[in-house]
C-alpha positions in Angstrom: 124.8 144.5 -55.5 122.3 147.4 -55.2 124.1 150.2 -53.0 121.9 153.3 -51.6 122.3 156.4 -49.7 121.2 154.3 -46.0 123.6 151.9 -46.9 126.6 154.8 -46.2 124.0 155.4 -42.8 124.7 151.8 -42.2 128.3 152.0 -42.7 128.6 155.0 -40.3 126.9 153.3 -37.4 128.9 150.1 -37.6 126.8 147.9 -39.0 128.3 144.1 -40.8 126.9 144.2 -44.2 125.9 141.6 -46.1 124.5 140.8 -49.4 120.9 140.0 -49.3 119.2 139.7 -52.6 120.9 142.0 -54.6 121.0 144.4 -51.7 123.8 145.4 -49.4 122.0 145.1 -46.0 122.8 145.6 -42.1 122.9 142.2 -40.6 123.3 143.7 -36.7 124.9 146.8 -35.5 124.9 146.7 -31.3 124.4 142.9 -31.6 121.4 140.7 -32.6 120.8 140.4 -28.8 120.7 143.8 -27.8 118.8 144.7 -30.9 116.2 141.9 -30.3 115.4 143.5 -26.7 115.3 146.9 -27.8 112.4 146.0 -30.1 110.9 144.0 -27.3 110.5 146.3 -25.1 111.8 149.8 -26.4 111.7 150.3 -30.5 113.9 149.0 -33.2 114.1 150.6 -36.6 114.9 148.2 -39.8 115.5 149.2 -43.6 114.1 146.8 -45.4 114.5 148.7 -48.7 115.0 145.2 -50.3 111.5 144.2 -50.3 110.1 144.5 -53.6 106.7 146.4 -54.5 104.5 145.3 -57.8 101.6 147.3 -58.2 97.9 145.8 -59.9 95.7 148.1 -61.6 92.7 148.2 -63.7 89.2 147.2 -64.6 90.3 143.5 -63.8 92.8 143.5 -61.2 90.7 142.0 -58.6 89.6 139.3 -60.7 93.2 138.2 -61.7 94.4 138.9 -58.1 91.5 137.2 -56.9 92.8 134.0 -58.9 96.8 134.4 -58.2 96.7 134.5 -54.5 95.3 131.8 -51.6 93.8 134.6 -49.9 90.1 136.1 -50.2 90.7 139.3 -51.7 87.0 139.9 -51.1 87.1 140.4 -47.7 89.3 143.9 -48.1 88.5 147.7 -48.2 90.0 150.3 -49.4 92.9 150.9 -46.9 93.2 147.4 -45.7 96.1 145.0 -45.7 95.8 141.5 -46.5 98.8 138.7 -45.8 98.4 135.8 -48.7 100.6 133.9 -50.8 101.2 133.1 -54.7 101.4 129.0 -55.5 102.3 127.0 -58.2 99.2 124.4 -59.8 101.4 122.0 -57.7 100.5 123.9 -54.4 103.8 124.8 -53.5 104.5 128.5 -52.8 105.9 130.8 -54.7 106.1 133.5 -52.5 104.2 135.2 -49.2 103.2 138.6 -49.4 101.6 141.6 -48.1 98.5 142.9 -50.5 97.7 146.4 -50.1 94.4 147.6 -51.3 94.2 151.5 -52.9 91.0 151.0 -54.9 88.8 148.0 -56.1 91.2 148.7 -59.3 94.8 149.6 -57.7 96.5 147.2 -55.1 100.3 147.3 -54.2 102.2 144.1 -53.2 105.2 143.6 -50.9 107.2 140.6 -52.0 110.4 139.1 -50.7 113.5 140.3 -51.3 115.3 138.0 -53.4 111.9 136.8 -55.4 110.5 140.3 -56.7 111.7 139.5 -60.0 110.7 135.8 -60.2 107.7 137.2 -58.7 107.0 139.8 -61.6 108.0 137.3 -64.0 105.1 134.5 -62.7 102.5 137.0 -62.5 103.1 138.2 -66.0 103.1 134.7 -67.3 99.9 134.6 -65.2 98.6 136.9 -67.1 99.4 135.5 -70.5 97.7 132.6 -69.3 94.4 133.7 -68.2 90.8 135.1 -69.5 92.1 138.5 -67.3 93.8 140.8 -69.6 92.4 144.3 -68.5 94.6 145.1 -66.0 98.5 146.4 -65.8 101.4 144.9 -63.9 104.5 147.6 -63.0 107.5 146.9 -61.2 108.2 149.2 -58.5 110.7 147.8 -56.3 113.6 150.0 -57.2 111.0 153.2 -56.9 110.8 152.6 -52.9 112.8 152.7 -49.7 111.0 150.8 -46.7 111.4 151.3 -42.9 110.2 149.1 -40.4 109.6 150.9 -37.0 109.1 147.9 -34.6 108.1 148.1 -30.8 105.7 149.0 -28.0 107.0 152.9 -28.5 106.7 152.5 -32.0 103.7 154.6 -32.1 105.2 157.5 -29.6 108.2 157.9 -31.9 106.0 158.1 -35.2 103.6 160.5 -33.6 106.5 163.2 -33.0 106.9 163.1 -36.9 103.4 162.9 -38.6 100.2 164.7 -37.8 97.8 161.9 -39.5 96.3 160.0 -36.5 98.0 156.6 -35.8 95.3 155.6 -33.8 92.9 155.6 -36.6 94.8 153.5 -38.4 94.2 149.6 -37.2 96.4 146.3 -37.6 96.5 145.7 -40.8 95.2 148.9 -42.4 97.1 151.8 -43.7 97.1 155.4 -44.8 98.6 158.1 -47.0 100.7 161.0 -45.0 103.6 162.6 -44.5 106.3 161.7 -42.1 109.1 164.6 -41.1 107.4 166.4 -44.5 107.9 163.4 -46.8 105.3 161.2 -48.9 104.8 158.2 -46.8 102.6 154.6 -46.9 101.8 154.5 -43.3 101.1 150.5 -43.0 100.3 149.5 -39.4 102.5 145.7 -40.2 105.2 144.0 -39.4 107.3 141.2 -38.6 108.4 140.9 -35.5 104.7 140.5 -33.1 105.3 143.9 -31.9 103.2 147.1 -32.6 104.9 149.4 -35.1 104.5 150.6 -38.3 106.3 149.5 -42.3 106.6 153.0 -43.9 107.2 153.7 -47.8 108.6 156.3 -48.9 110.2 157.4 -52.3 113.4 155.4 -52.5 115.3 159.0 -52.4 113.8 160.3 -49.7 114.7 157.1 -47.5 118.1 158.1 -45.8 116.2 161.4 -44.6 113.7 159.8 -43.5 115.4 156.8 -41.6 117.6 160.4 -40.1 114.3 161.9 -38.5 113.1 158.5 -37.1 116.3 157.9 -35.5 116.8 161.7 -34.2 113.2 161.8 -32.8 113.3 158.3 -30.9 116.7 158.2 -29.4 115.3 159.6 -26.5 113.2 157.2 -26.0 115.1 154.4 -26.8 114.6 153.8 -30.4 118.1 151.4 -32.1 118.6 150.7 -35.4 118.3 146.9 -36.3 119.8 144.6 -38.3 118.4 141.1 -40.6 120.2 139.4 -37.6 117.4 140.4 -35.0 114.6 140.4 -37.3 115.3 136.9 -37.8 115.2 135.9 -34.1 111.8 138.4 -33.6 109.8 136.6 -36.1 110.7 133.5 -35.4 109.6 133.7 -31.6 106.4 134.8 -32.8 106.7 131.7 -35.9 106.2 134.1 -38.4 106.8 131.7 -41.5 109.7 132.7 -43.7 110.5 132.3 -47.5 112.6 130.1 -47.9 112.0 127.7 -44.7 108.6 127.4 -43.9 107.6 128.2 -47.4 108.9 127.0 -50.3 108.1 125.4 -53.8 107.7 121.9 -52.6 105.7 122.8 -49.9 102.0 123.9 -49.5 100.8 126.2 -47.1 98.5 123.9 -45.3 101.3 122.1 -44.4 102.7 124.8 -42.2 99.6 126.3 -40.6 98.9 128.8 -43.2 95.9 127.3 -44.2 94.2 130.6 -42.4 95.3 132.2 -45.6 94.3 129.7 -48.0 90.8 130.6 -48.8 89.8 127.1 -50.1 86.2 127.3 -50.7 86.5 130.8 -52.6 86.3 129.9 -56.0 89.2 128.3 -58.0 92.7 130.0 -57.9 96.6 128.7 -58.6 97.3 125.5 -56.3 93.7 125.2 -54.9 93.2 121.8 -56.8 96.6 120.0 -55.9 95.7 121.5 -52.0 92.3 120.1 -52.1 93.8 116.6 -53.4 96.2 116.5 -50.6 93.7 117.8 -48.0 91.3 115.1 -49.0 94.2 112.1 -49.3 95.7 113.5 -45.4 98.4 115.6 -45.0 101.7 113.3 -44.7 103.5 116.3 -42.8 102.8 119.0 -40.8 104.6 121.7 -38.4 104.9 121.4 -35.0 106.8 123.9 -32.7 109.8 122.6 -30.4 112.0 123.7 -27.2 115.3 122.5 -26.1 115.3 121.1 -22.7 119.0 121.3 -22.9 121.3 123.8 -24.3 122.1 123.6 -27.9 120.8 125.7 -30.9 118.7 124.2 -34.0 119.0 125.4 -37.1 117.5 125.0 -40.4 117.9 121.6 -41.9 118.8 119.6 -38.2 117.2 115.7 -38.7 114.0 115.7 -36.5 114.1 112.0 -34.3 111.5 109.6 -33.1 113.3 106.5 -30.7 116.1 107.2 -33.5 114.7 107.2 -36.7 114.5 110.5 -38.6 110.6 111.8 -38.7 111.5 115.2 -40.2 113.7 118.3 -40.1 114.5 121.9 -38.6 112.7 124.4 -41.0 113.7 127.3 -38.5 116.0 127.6 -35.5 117.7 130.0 -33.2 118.5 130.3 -29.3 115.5 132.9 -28.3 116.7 136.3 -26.8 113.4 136.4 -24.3 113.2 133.0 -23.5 117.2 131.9 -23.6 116.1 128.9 -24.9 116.7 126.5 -28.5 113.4 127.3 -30.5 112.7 125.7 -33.6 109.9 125.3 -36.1 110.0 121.5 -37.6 108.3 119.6 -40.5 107.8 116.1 -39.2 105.5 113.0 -40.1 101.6 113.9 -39.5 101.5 110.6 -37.0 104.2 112.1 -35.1 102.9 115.4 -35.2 99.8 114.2 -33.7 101.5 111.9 -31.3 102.8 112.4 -27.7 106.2 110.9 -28.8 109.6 111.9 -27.1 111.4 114.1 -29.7 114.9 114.8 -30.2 117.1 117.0 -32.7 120.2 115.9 -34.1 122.2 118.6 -33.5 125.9 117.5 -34.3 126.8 114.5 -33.2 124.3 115.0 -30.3 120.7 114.3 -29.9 119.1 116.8 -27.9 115.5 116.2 -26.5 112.9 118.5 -27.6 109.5 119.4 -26.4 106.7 120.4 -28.2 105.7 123.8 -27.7 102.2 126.1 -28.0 102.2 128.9 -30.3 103.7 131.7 -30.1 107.2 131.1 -28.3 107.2 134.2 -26.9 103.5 135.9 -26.2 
């Protein structure tokens, strides 16, 4: 388990630690409630040091990225931030991502935690595999430290600490700058459907600058946050997650990614077992659900249909904002189509369930 200098942070504010990935990681400090609000209306900060970085560079990096991810990566400039994914020829995922483009020859990625290495290890086999070879694949995930300051202040509390101009940098773009004095990827992302900011820095100079963050916006508000909140924060926004939305034996047009799946750009990994199951129909898809009752889905619950199982719970929580059961479900395309009751098998219980418009929380 990979231990850091913000770990001891962690320790020293009372976080519960858990291992995620490899990493030793705050799961909630105040509580995932408290921590969801503050981000809501307030700020949250969030290490998420455990996200890997590989970086792309060279003559043909856009060519083989071009080919490896569902995304267009034509559409980007320098300075802009694209959200695709890496597939298997069977059209399941191999991971989502964030693509950051430096230069037409030089783009960093942001993996998921627990897949960087499977992640390196695909692309490289990619590479043996391919007419691409002019291009270089590094490994940078233990090189960074990544913050993720979340929330409608987000922007006040950065400003204190940097003198590049936030407002010139859009959703989805970034910029090079220093932050409290220190080397920083200023990437206006995230993961929770707030405004904010996911800042790099040199993995050393990550405890200092989560210290600075945290001095500058206490007064206005700013907690640290744990996996625990981040968790509930996506999912009100159904922000798809690695894992549960997205996994090897599913495709992204299943679960209304197919916004990222660029399918008419030219051939790349999956886009002929997609276009298969595109033509044949789609046998599943995901639908959005609230509880009517109390209860809490959670991954994995049956999904019912006058008692017969139609699908299952890919995500679930009890929402913060809303103080209701939320869940994201893969169920039958009929059903997902259909005005049919729905229920969740929750327990020994089956809790009725209605279907919900996107996002849960706006």
């Amino acid at each position: 388990m990979k231990i850091t200098p913000l770990n001891q942070i962690h320790r020293q504010l009372g976080a519960r630690m858990v291992d995620f990935g490899g990493w030793d990681m705050p799961v909630q400090y105040s509580g995932v409630i408290a921590e969801h609000m503050a981000v809501r209306t307030t700020a949250g900060l969030f290490d998420v040091s455990h996200m890997g970085e590989i970086e792309v560079s060279g003559a043909q990096a856009f060519e083989f990225l071009q080919y490896a991810t569902t995304n267009d990566l034509s559409k980007l400039t320098d300075g802009q931030v694209q959200y695709t994914a890496l597939c298997y020829e069977t059209g399941g995922v191999v991971d989502d991502l964030t693509l950051y483009r430096f230069a037409a020859d030089r783009y960093l990625l942001c993996v998921n935690a627990s897949n960087s290495d499977k992640d390196f290890a695909w692309l490289q086999d990619l590479q043996k595999n391919t007419d691409f070879s002019d291009f270089t694949l590094i490994n940078r995930s233990d090189e960074y430290a990544q913050l993720a300051l979340q929330g409608p202040v987000a922007a006040n509390i950065l400003a204190k600490l940097t003198s590049t101009d936030l407002s010139a940098i859009k959703f989805y773009r970034f910029k090079e700058g220093l932050v409290a004095g220190i080397k920083t990827i200023i990437s206006r992302t995230g993961y929770t459907g707030e405004d904010g900011f996911e800042l790099y820095c040199a993995a050393a100079d990550g405890a200092a600058l989560w210290q600075e963050l945290m001095r500058v916006g206490e007064s206005l508000g700013l907690l640290p946050i744990g996996l625990g909140a981040r968790d509930t924060l996506r999912l009100e926004k159904a922000y798809a997650l690695y894992g549960h939305e997205i996994t090897a034996e599913i495709m992204p047009i299943e679960v209304r990614l197919a916004w990222i799946t660029k399918l008419q750009k030219g051939n790349f990994v999956g886009r002929d077992a997609m276009l298969k199951a595109k033509e044949a129909g789609l046998s599943r898809k995901l639908i959005a659900l609230t509880l009517t009752t109390s209860g809490v889905p959670r991954d994995g619950y049956p999904v019912l249909s006058g008692g017969r199982e139609v699908g299952y719970v890919t995500s679930g929580t009890m929402s913060p904002s809303l103080r209701k059961g939320i869940a994201l479900a893969l169920v039958e395309t009929a059903v997902a189509e259909s005005d049919e009751p729905l229920e969740i098998g929750i327990r020994k219980r089956q809790v009725l369930a209605e279907r919900t418009a996107l996002p849960f929380v706006k």
